[in-house]
C-alpha positions as CSV (number, residue, x, y, z in Angstrom):
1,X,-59.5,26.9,-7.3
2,X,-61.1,23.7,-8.0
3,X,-65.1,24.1,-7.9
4,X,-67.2,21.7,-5.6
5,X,-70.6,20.1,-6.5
6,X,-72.9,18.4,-4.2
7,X,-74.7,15.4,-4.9
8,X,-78.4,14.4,-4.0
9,X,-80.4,11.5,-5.5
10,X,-83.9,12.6,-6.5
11,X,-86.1,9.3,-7.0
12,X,-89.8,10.2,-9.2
13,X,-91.8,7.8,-7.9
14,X,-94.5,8.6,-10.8
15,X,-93.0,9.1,-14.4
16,X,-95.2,12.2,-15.2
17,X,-95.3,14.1,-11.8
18,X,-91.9,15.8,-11.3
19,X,-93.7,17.8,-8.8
20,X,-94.1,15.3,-6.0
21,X,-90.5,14.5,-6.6
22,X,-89.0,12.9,-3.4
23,X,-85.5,13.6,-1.8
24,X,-83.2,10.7,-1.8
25,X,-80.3,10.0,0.3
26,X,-77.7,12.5,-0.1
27,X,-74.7,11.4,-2.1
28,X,-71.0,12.7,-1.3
29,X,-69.4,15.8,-2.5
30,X,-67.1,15.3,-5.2
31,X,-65.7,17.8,-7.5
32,X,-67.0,18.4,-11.0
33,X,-64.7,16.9,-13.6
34,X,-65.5,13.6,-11.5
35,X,-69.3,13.1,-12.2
36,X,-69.7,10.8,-14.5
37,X,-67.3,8.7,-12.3
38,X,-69.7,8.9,-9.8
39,X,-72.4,8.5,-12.4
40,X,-71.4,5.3,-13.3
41,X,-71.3,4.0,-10.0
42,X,-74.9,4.4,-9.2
43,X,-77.3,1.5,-10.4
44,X,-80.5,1.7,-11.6
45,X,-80.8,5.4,-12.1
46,X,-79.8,9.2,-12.7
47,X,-78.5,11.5,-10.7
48,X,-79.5,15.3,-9.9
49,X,-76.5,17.4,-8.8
50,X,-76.0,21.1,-8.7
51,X,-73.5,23.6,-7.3
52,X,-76.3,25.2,-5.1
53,X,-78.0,23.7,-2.9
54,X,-80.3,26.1,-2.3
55,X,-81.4,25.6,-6.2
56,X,-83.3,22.9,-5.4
57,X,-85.7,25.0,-3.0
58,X,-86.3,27.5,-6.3
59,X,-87.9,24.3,-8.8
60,X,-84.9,24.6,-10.6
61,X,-84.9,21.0,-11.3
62,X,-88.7,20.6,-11.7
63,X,-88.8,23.2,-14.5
64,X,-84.9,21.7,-16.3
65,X,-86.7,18.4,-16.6
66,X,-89.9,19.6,-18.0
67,X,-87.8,21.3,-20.6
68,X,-86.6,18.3,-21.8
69,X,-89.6,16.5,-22.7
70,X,-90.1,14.4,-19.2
71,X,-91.9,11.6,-21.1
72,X,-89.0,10.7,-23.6
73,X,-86.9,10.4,-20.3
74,X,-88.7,8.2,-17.9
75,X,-88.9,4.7,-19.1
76,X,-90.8,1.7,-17.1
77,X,-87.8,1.2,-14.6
78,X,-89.2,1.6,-11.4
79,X,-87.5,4.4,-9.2
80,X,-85.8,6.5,-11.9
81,X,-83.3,9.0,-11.3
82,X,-82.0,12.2,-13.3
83,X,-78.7,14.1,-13.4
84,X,-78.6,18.1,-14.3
85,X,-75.3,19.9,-13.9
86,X,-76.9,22.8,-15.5
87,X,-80.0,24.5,-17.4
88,X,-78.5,24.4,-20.8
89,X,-78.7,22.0,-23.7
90,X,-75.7,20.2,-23.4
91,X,-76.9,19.0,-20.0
92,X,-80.1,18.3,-21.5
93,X,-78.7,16.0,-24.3
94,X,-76.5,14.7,-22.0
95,X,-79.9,13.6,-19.5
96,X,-81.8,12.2,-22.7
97,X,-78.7,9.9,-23.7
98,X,-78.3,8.5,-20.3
99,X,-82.3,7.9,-20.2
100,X,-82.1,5.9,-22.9
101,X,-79.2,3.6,-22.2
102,X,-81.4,2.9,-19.1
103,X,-84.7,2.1,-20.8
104,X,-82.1,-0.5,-22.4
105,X,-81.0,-1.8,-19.6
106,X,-85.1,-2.0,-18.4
107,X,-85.6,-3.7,-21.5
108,X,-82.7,-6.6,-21.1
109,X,-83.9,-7.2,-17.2
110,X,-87.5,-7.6,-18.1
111,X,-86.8,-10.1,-21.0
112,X,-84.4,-12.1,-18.6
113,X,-87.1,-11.5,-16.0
114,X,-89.5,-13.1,-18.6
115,X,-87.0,-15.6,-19.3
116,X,-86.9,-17.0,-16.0
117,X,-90.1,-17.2,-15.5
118,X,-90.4,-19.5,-18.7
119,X,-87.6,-21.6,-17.9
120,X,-89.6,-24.4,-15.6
121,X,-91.7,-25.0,-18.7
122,X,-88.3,-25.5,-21.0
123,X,-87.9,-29.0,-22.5
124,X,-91.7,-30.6,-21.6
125,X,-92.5,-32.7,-24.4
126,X,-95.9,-30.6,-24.9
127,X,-94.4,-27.7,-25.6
128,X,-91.1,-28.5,-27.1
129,X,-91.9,-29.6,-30.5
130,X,-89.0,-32.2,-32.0
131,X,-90.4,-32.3,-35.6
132,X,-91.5,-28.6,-36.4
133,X,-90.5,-27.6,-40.4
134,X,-89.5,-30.0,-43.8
135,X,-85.9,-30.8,-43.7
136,X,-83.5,-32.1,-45.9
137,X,-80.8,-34.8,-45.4
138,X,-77.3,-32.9,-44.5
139,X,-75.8,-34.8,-47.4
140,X,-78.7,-34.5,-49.5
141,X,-78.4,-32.6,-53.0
142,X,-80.5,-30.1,-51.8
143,X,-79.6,-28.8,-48.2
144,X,-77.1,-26.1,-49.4
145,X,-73.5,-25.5,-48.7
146,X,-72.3,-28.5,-46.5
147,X,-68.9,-27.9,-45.8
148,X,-66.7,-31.1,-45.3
149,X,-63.9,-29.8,-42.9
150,X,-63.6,-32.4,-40.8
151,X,-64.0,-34.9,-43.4
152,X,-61.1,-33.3,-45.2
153,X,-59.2,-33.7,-42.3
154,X,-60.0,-37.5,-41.8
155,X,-58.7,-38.2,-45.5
156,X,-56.0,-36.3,-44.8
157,X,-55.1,-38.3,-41.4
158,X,-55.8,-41.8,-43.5
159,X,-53.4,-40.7,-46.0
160,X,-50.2,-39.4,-43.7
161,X,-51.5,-43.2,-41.8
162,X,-50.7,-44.4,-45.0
163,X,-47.3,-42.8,-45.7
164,X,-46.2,-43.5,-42.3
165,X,-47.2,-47.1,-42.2
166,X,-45.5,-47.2,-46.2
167,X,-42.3,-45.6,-44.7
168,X,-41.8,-48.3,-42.5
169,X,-43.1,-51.3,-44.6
170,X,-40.2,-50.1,-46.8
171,X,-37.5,-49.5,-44.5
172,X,-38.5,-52.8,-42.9
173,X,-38.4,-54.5,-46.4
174,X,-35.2,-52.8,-48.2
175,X,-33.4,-51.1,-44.7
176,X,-32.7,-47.5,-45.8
177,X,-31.5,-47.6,-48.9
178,X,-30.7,-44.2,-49.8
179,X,-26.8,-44.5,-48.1
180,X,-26.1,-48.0,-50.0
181,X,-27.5,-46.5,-53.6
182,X,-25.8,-43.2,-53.0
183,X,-22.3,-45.6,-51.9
184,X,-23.1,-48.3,-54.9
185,X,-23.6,-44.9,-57.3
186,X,-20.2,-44.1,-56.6
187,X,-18.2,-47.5,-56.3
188,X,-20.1,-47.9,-59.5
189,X,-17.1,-45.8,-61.4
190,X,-20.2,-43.4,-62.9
191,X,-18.3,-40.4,-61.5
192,X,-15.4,-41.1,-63.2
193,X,-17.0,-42.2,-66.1
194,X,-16.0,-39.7,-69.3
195,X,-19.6,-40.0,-70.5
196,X,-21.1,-37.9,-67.7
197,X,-18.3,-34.9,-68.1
198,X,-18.8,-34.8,-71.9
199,X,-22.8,-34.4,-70.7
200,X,-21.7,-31.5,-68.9
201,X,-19.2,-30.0,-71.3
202,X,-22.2,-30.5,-73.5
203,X,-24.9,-28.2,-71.1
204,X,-22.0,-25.7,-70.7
205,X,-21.4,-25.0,-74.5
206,X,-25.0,-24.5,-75.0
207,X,-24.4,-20.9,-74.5
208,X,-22.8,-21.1,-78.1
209,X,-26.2,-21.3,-79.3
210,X,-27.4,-18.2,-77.7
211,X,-24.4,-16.3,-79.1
212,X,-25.0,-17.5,-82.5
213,X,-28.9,-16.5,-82.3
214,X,-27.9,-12.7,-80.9
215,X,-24.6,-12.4,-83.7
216,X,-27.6,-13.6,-86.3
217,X,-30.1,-10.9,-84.9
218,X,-26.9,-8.2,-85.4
219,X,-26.3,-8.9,-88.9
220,X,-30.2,-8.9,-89.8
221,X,-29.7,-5.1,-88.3
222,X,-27.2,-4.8,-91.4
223,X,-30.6,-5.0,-94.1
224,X,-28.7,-8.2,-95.1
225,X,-30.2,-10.3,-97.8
226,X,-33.4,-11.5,-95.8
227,X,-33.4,-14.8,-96.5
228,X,-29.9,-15.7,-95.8
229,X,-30.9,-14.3,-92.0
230,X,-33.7,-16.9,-91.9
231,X,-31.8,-19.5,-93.2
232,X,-29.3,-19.3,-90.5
233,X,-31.7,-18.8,-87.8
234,X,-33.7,-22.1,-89.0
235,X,-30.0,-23.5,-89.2
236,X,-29.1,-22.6,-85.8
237,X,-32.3,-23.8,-84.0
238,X,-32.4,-26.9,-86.0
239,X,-28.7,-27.5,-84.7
240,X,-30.1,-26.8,-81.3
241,X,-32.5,-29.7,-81.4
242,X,-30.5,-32.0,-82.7
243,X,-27.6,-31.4,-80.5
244,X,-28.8,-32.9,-76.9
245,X,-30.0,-36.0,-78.5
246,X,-27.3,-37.0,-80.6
247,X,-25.1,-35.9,-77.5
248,X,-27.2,-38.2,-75.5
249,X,-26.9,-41.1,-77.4
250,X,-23.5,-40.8,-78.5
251,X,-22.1,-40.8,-75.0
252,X,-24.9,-43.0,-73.1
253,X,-25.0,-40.1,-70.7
254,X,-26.9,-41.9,-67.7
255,X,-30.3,-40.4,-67.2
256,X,-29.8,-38.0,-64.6
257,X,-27.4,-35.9,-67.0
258,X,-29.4,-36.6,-70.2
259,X,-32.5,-34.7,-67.9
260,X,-30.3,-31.7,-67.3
261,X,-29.4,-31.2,-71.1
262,X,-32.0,-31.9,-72.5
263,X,-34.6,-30.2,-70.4
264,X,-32.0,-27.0,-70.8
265,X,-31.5,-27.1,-74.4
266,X,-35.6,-27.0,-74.7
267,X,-35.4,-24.1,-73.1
268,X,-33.1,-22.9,-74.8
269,X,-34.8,-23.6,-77.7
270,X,-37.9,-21.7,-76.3
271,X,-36.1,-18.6,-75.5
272,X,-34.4,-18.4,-79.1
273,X,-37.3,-18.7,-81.2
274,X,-38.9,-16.3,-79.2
275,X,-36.4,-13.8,-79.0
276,X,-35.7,-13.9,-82.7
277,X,-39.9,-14.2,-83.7
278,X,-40.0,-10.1,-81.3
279,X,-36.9,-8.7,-83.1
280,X,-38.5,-9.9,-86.6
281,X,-41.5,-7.9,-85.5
282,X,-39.7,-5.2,-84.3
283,X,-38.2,-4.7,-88.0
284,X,-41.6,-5.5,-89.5
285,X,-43.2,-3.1,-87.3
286,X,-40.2,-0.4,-88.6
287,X,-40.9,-0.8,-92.0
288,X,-45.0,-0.1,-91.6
289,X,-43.9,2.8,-89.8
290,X,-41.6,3.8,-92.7
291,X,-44.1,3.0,-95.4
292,X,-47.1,5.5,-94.3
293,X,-44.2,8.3,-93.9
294,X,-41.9,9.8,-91.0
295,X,-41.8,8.3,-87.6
296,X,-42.7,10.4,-85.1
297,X,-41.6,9.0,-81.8
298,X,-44.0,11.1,-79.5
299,X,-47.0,9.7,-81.7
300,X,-47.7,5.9,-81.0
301,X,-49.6,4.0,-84.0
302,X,-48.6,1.2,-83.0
303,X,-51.0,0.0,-80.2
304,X,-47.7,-1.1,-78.1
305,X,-47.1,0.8,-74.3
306,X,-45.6,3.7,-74.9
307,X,-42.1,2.4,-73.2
308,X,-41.8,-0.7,-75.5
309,X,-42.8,1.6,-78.6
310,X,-40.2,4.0,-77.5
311,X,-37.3,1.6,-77.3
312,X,-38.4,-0.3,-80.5
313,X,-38.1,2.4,-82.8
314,X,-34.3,2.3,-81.0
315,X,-33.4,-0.6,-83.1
316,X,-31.3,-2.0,-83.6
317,X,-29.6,-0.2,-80.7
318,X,-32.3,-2.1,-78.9
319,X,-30.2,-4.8,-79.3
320,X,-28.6,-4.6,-76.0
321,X,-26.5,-7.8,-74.8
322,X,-27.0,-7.4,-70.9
323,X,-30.4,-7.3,-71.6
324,X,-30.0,-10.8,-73.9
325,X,-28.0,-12.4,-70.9
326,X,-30.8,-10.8,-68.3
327,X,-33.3,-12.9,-70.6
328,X,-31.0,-15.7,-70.6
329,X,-30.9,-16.6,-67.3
330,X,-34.5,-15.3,-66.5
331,X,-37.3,-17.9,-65.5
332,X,-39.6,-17.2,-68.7
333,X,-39.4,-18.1,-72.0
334,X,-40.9,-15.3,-73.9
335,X,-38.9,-12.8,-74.7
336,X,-39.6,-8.7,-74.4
337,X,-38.0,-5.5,-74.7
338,X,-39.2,-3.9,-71.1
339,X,-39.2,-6.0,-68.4
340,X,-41.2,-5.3,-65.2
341,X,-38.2,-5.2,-62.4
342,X,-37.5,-5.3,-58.8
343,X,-35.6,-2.9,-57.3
344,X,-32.6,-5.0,-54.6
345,X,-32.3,-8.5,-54.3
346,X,-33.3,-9.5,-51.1
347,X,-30.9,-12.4,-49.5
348,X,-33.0,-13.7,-46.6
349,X,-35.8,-14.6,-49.9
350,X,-32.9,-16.4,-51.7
351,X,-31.5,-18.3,-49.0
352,X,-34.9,-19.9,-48.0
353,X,-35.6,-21.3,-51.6
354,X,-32.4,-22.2,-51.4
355,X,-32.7,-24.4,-48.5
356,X,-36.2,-25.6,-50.4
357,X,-34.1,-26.5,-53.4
358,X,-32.1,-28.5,-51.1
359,X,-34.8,-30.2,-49.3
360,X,-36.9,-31.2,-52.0
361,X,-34.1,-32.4,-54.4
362,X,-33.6,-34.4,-51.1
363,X,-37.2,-35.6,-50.9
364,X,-37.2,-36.2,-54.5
365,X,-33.5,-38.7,-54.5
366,X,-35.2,-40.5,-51.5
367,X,-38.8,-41.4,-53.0
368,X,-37.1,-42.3,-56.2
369,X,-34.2,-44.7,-54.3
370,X,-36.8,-46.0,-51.4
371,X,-39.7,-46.4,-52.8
372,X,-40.6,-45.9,-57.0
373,X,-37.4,-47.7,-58.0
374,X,-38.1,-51.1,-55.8
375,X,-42.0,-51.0,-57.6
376,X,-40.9,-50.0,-60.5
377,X,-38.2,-53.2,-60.5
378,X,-41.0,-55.2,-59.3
379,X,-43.1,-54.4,-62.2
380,X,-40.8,-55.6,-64.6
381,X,-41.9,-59.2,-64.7
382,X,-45.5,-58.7,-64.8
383,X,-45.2,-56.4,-68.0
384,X,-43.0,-59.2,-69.6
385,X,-45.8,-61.5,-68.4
386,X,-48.4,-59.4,-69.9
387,X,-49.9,-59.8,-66.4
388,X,-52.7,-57.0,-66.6
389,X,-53.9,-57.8,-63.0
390,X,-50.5,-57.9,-61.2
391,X,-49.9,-54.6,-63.9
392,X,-53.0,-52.9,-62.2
393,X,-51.6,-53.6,-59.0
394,X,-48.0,-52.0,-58.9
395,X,-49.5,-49.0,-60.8
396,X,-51.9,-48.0,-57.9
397,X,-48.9,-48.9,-55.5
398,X,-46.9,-46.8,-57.4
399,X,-49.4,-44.1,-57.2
400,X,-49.1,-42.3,-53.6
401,X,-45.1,-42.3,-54.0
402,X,-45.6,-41.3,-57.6
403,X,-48.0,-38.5,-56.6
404,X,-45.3,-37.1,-54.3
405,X,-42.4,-37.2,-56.3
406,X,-44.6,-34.9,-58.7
407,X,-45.8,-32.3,-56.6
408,X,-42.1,-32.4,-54.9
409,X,-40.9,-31.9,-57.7
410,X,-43.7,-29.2,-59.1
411,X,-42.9,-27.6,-55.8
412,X,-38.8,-27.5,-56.3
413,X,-39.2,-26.6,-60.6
414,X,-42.1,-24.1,-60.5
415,X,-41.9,-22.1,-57.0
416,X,-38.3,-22.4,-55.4
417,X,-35.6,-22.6,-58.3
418,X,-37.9,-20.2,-60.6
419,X,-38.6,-17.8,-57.7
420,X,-34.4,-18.1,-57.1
421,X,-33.4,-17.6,-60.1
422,X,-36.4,-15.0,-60.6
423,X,-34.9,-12.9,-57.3
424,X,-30.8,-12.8,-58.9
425,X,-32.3,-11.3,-62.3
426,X,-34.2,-9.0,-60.8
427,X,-37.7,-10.7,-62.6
428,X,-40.5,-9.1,-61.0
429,X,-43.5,-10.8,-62.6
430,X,-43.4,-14.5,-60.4
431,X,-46.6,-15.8,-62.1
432,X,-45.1,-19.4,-63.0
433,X,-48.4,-21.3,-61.8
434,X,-51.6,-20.6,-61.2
435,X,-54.1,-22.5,-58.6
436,X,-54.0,-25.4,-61.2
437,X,-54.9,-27.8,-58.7
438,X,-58.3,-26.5,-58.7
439,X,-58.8,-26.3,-62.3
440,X,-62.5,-28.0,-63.4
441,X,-61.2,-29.0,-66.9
442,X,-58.2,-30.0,-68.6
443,X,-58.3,-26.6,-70.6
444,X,-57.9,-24.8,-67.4
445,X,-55.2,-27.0,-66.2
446,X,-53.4,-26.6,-68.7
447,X,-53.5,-22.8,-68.9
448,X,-52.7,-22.6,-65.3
449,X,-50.1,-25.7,-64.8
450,X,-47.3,-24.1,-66.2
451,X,-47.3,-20.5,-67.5
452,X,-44.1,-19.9,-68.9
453,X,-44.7,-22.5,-71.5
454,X,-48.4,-21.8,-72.0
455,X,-48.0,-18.0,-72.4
456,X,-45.0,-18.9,-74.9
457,X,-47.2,-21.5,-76.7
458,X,-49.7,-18.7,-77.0
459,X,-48.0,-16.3,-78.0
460,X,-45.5,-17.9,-80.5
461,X,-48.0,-20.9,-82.1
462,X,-51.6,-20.0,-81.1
463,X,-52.1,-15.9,-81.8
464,X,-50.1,-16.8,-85.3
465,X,-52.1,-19.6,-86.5
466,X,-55.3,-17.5,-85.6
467,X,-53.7,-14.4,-87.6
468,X,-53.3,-16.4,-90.5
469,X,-57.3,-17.5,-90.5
470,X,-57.2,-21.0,-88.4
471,X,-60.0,-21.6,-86.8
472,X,-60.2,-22.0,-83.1
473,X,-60.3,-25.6,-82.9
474,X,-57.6,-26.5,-85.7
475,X,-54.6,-23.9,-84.0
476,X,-55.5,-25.5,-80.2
477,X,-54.9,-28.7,-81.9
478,X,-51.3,-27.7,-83.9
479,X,-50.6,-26.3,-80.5
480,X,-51.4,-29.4,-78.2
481,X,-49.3,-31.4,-81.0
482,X,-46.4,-29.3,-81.0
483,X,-46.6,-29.8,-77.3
484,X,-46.8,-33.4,-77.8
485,X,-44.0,-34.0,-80.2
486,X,-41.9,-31.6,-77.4
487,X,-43.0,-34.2,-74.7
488,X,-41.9,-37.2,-76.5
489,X,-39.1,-35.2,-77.9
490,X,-37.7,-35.1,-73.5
491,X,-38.5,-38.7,-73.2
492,X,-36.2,-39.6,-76.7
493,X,-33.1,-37.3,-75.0
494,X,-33.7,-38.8,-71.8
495,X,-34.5,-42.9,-72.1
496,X,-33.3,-42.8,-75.3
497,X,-36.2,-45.0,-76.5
498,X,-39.1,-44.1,-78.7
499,X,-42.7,-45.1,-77.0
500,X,-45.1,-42.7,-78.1
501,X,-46.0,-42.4,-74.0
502,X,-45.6,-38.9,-73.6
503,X,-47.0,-38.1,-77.3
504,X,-50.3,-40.1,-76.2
505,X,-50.5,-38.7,-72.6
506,X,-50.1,-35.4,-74.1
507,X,-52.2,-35.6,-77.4
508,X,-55.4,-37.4,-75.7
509,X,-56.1,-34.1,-74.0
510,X,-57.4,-32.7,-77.1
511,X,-60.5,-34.9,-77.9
512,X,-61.2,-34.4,-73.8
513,X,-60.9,-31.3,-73.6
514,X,-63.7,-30.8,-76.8
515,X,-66.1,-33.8,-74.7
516,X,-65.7,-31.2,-71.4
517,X,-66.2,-28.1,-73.4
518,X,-69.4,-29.9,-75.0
519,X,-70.5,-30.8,-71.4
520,X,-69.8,-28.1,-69.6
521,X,-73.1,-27.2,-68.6
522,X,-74.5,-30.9,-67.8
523,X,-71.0,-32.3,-65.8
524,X,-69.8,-30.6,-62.5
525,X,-66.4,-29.2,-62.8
526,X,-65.2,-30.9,-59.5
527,X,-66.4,-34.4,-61.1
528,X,-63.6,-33.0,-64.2
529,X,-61.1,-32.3,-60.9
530,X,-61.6,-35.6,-60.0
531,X,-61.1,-37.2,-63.2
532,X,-57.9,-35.2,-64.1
533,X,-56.6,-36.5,-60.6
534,X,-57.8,-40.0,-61.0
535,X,-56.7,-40.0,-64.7
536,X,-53.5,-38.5,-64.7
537,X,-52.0,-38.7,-61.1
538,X,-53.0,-42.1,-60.4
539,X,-53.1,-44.0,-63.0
540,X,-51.4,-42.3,-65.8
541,X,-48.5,-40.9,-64.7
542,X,-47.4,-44.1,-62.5
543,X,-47.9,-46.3,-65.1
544,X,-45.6,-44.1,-67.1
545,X,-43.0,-44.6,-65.0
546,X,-43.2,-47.8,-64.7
547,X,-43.7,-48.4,-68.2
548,X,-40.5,-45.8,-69.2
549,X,-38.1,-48.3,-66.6
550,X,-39.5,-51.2,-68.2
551,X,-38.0,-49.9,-71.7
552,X,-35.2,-48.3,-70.6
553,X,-33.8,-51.5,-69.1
554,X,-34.5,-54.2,-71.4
């Protein structure tokens, strides 16, 4: 049977005498689970309820609230009231928490209280003092972290302005010409042209050269004579070199298909020398082993994890082909025995940098048919002319278009066709870019710009130069030249013309990078951001191009 409990307010008109507690109106009955219901419905105070009435006539609620320390109860609201179920200290906990959410509440009303009363005097110009403190200017040095949202956003709407109003000045000067140059391209006979098959028969057969390298790595598991190994590896990259050039230039492969083999057969190249510099240390690290006694494979000298120790004292069984092809086709160039490796492919992933693929190679055809190739053909006279002013002209209009051709196609290389092709081999570590864009010197550009190549440039030409006693300053510079002389080495395959461009865009870095590390300390690093953008992405690399059609078309 469900118990009933009546309700009576009791109001203490004085905060100290409980005694001359006064009865106030008598609430409803309501049943004992309910209370706090009720509780919550009564403003301004607490409320005294028992299951007896007659409790009330025996002090029963005079001597529970003396109990409980009647001073840390009654706060300054005037006309408190209490709640007591029962004489026990739950109840009495319960009292004291609900006391003090009401001295609370006291304490908000009086300060709005007190705020109201001060509001007539808000905003008279005795009291309300303009200039009170030292301030700074907001774009002052000195005034602290400013942040430049909305500024951002304004260049951001002055550039798309720009775009837009560039995308129609172009379609308004040349119509769309991405239909006629795709019609001329093939009325122009280029697709039947034998040249641009033997390109392609070219880029397939450059699989031979993988072959050869792993055939090469099988005999060297034979203790052949060792320099006859190294002879034919030296033999087989040099062949590898040579091949896409003289292939190039033999059949006047059109640029387009000169890029593709070219670019493939350097990495290629890459992959080789890598994969032939580990198995070379696999075998030297065998022979240490062997020369300070038995191997014992559950103790690890070596200072290598435990799995790639494991499988290198395997070798040559080590030598596992799927594992070559794996390598082959996977978006690094630096090859290793263990791979880390995701377990499915996932087809949703792969059709969405699919569609990217798709959509920037799009982007890419149209900004170089709409809008780089009529500047570019523009430019032509004024570098006959040697007209540096008219020069300095179409290489800042060539920079905006020029600009998003290269992060289009940073964008389609580095994220969509690596992740893709990352995804089908089952390549786990995706770490082919950093946050470049933010980099404060050209060091740290060029360490996060592209890490497949700057992890096999320091791996394969740094660490060896610094084993062998080079100083610091002497292997950074063999490594920047090698990367040079690779550079200029894409720009001979592909133009088929020798300008040293790419050699000095690439080589330059070096004596900047020493200035910047000198400075570090005196020259903000987002003055260097600047400079790298203003250096390389708008002047530098537009000028390039414009430079690299004047030669290939004279």
């Amino acid at each position: 049977m469900e118990q009933k409990a009546i309700v009576e307010l009791y109001q203490v008109p004085q905060p100290h005498d409980i005694s001359n507690s006064v009865i106030g109106e008598k609430a409803t009955d309501i049943t004992k689970k309910n209370y706090r219901k009720l509780y919550h419905k009564i403003e301004k105070g607490l409320v005294i309820y028992t299951l007896d009435k007659q409790e009330y006539h025996n002090n029963v609620y005079s001597q529970s609230l003396r109990s409980v320390s009647p001073q840390a109860l009654i706060g300054p609201i005037d006309g408190m009231f209490y709640l007591q179920l029962n004489d026990n200290a739950k109840d009495k906990e319960f009292i004291i928490i609900r006391s003090n959410e009401y001295q609370i509440l006291s304490a908000i009303k009086t300060t709005i209280d007190d705020f109201k009363k001060n509001l007539a005097n808000i905003g008279r110009p005795l009291t309300y003092q303009i200039h009170d403190s030292h301030h700074t200017s907001i774009l002052s040095s000195d005034s602290g972290n400013i942040q430049f949202r909305g500024l951002v956003n304004l260049l951001v709407l002055i550039l798309l302005t720009y775009t837009i109003r560039a995308l129609f000045e172009s379609l308004d000067k040349h119509d769309f010409m991405l239909f006629s140059e795709v019609r001329a391209f093939v009325d122009s006979g280029i697709l039947s042209d034998p040249a641009n098959y033997q390109t392609f028969a070219a880029f397939i057969m450059l699989s031979t050269f993988a072959i050869l390298s792993f055939w090469i790595e099988i005999l060297a598991s034979y203790k052949i004579f060792r320099p006859l190994i190294y002879i034919l590896i030296v033999f087989n990259l040099i062949a590898l070199l040579v091949y896409p050039i003289f292939i190039s230039y033999s059949v006047q492969s059109v640029p387009l298909a000169a890029s593709v083999l070219v670019i493939s057969s350097s990495a290629l190249l890459l992959k080789l020398i890598s994969f032939h510099h580990v198995m070379h240390d696999n075998r030297k690290l065998l022979r240490r082993l062997s020369a300070e006694g038995p191997i014992d494979p559950k103790v690890n000298k070596s200072g290598l994890p435990n799995d790639v120790y494991e499988l290198a004292l395997q070798y040559p069984n080590n030598l596992r082909f799927f594992h070559f092809v794996r390598f082959f086709l996977a978006p690094t160039c630096c090859y290793q025995l263990v791979y880390p490796s995701t377990d499915r492919i996932r087809p949703i992933f792969l059709l969405r940098r699919f569609l990217e693929i798709f959509l920037c190679t799009f982007i890419i055809v149209y900004l170089s048919i709409q809008h780089i190739k009529p500047i570019a053909i523009e430019s032509v006279t004024p570098l006959r002319e040697r007209n540096d002013i008219r020069i300095i002209l179409q290489t800042l209009h060539m920079a905006v278009p020029a600009a998003y051709l290269w992060l289009s196609g940073f964008y389609l290389f580095f994220h969509s066709y690596m992740n893709f092709w990352g995804e089908l081999t089952y390549f786990a570590d995706r770490r082919f870019y950093h946050d470049w864009w933010n980099a404060g010197d050209l060091s740290e550009y060029w360490r996060k710009w592209n890490f497949p190549i700057h992890s096999f440039l320091i791996r394969h030409v740094y660490f060896p130069l610094r084993r062998r006693k080079v100083n610091k300053a002497l292997a950074m510079l063999a490594t920047f030249l090698i990367s040079a002389v690779a550079h200029e080495y894409l720009m001979i395959g592909i133009i088929r013309s020798v300008n040293f461009i790419a050699f000095t865009i690439m080589i330059v870095n070096v004596p900047i990078m020493i200035i910047q590390q000198k400075l570090k300390h005196i020259v903000n690093p987002n003055l260097n951001n600047v400079v790298f953008w203003l250096g390389y992405l708008i002047i530098g690399q537009p000028f390039g191009i414009i430079f690299c059609y004047y030669q290939f078309n004279q």
